[in-house]
N, C-alpha and C positions, 0 to 999 in steps of 0.2 A: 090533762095538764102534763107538761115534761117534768119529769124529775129533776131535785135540785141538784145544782152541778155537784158533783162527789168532792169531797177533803182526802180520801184514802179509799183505796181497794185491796183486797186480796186476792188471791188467784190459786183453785187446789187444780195442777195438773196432775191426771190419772189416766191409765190405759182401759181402753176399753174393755170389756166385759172379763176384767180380772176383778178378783175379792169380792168383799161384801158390800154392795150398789150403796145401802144404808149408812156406812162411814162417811162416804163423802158429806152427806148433808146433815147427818149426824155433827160433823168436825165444823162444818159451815156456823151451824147452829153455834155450839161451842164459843168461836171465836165471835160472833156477835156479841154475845152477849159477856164474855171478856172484856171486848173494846168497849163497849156501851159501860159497864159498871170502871172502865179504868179512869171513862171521859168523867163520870160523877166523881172519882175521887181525887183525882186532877182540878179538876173544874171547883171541888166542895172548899179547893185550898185560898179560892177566891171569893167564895160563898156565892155562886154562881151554880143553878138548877139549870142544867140543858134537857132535855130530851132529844134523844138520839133518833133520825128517822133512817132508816135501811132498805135499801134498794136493791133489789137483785136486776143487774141489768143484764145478765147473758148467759147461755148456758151452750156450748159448743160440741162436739166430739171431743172426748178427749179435757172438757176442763171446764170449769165452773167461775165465774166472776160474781163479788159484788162488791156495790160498791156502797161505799159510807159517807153520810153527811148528819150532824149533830145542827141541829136548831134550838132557839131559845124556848123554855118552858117560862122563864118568869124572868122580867127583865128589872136591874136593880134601884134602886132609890134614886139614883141622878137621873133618871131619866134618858141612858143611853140610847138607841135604838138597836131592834133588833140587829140589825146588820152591821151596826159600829161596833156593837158587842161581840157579835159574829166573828168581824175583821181581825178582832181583838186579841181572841184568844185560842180562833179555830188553829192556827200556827201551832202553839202548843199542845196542843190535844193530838196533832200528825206526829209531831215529833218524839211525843209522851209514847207512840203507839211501838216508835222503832225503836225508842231506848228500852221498854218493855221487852220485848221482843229480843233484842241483841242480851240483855240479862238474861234470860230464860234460857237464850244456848249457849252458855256458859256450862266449863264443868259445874258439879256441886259445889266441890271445894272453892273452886274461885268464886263461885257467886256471894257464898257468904263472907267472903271479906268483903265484896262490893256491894250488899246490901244496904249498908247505911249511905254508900254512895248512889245509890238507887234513888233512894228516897229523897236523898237531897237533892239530886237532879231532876225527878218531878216536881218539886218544887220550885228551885229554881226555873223551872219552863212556865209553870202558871207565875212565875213572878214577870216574863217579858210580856206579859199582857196590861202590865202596866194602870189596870183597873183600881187597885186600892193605893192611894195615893199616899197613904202615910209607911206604908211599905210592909205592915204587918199580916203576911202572908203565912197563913195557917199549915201545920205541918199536914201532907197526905196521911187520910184515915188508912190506919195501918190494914185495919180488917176487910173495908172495902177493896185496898189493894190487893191482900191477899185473893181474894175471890176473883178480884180477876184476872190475875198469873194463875192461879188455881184452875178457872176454865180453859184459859189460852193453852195450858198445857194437856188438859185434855184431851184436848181439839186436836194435838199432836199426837196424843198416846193414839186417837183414833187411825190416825191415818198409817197406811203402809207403808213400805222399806222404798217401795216402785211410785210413792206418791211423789210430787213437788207443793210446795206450800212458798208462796212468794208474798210478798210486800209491795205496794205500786202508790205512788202519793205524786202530785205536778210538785216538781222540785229536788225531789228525792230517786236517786237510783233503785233499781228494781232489787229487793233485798229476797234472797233464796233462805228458808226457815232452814234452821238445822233440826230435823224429826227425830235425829238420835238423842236427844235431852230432853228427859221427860220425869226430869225427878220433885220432887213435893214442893212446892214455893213456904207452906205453912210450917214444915221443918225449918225453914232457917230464917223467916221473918216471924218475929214473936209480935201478938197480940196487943194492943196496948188496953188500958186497964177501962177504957167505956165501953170495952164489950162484955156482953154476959155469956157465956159458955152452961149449958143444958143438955141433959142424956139422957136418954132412953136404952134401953135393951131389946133384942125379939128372937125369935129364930125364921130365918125367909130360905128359898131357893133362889140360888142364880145359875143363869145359865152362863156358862163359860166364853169368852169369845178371845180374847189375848190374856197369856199369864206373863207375869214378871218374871224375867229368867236370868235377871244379873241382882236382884232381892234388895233394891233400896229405891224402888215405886209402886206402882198398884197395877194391881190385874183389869182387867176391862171384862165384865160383865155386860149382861143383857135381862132385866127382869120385865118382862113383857117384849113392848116397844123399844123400850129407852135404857138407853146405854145409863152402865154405873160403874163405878170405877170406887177401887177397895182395897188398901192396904191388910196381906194379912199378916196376923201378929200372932198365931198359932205357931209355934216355934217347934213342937215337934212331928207337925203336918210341913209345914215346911221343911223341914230337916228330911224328913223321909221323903218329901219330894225330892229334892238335888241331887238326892243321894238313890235316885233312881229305886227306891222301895214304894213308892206308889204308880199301881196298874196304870198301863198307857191313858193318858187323857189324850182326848179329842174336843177340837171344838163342836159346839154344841152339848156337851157333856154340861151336867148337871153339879152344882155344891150346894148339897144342903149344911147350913152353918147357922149357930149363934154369929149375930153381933151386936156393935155397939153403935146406934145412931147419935153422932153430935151436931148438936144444933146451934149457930152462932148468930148474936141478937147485936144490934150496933145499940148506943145512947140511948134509941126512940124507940125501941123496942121492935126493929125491924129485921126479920131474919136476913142476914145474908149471906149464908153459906152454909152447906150442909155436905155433912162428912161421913161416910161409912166405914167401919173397922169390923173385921173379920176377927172373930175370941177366939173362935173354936170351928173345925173342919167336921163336922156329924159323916156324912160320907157322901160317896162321888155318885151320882146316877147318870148312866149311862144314856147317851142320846144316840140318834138314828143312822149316827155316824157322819165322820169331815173328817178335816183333816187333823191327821196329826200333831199334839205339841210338843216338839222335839225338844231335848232339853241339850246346850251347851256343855261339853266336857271342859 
């Protein structure tokens, strides 16, 4: 069967056999599941359950496509059909994606004044769908959102200086990602009070793959397979990094560290989001050697 016509795509243009092959689809990943948990919390403001289906339609020299279409998982009480409900409110879920998205590459500072302008404007997009008729349009789950600005920006931390990350939707101009803004969404949108927050402690190895060199987002790890990303808050490990008192790192190098794993639980007791904090730097183990990580004077 053809796949169902797309609502939204992305596009990572990359050069050929530069970097690490694994970012791209690492970042792909990423941003999937970003826009899938944004449509749920978009979508939740209607009390509307989508599920999200994801197509990858192309893969080229040079650059990766896919493309997005959200279908109905449960359709509501009146008896809409799939596809009136579709008409209804796939609009806003495109639109939800670019006002995301244009937040995100904002500096820090300006984001958080337009944070609450944020949120009213996902709002306001699941309200031109027109579905609940007495107009009581529930505020976006703050935690869901965060999770996924939280991913979207991953998806950015992954990709390199030489990547392109684009936005493509019928109706909408081809929007070019800005990769330089990659700082915390969870710093400057606070929680609201139906989530539960849970901690754990441990000590793990990560292997090194991108450090923070401007010191207000997270390093990009590798522990196995899968990318992890970690703010650290060891202040005199960091201190003596900047400050150029810790031996050359390389990617691929090794941190062995305490952290602190945080685990966030929505109303139903549904994890959705997980967070890693670096306590403590134990020491660096050297890997088989790559490249350099040069640090900014």
């Amino acid at each position: 069967m053809p796949p169902p016509p797309a609502d939204f795509s992305f596009r990572i243009v990359f050069k050929k056999g530069q970097g690490d092959p694994r970012r791209i689809f690492d970042a792909a990943s990423e941003l999937i599941d970003g826009f899938e948990q944004l449509d749920q919390a978009v979508a939740g403001s209607v009390d509307v359950r989508l599920q999200p289906v994801t197509v990858l339609d192309d893969i080229k020299a040079g650059s990766i496509r896919v493309l997005l279409s959200s279908l109905l998982k449960k359709i509501d009480d009146e008896g809409l059909r799939q596809g009136e409900m579709k008409k209804a409110i796939g609009p806003a879920l495109v639109d939800a994606k670019y006002a995301a998205i244009g937040w995100l590459d904002k500096d820090q500072e300006t984001a958080t004044k337009d944070a609450i302008e944020l949120r009213d404007t996902l709002r306001q997009l699941a309200a031109t769908s027109d579905l609940r008729h007495l107009g009581d349009y529930a505020p976006v789950h703050e935690a869901k959102l965060v999770a996924s600005l939280s991913s979207l920006q991953e998806a950015k931390r992954l990709l390199g200086p030489k990547d392109r990350l684009m936005l493509e939707a019928p109706g909408h101009k081809t929007y070019d990602v800005d990769l330089t803004k990659t700082w915390d969404p969870s710093e400057i949108i606070q929680l609201d009070k139906t989530t539960t927050e849970k901690h754990s402690e441990g000590e793990i190895i990560l292997t090194i793959r991108k450090p923070d060199m401007v010191g207000n987002s997270k390093w990009q790890f590798a522990r196995g397979k899968f990318p992890v990303f970690a703010k650290i808050t060891d202040e005199d490990w960091l201190s003596k990094f900047h400050d150029r008192k810790v031996k050359g790192l390389h990617s691929g190098d090794a941190m062995r560290c305490r952290v602190r794993f945080i685990y966030i639980f929505d109303d139903k007791g549904t994890m959705i989001e997980e967070q890693i904090e670096i306590t403590k730097v134990i020491e660096i183990i050297e890997g088989s050697g790559g490249e350099q990580l040069s640090i900014p004077v």
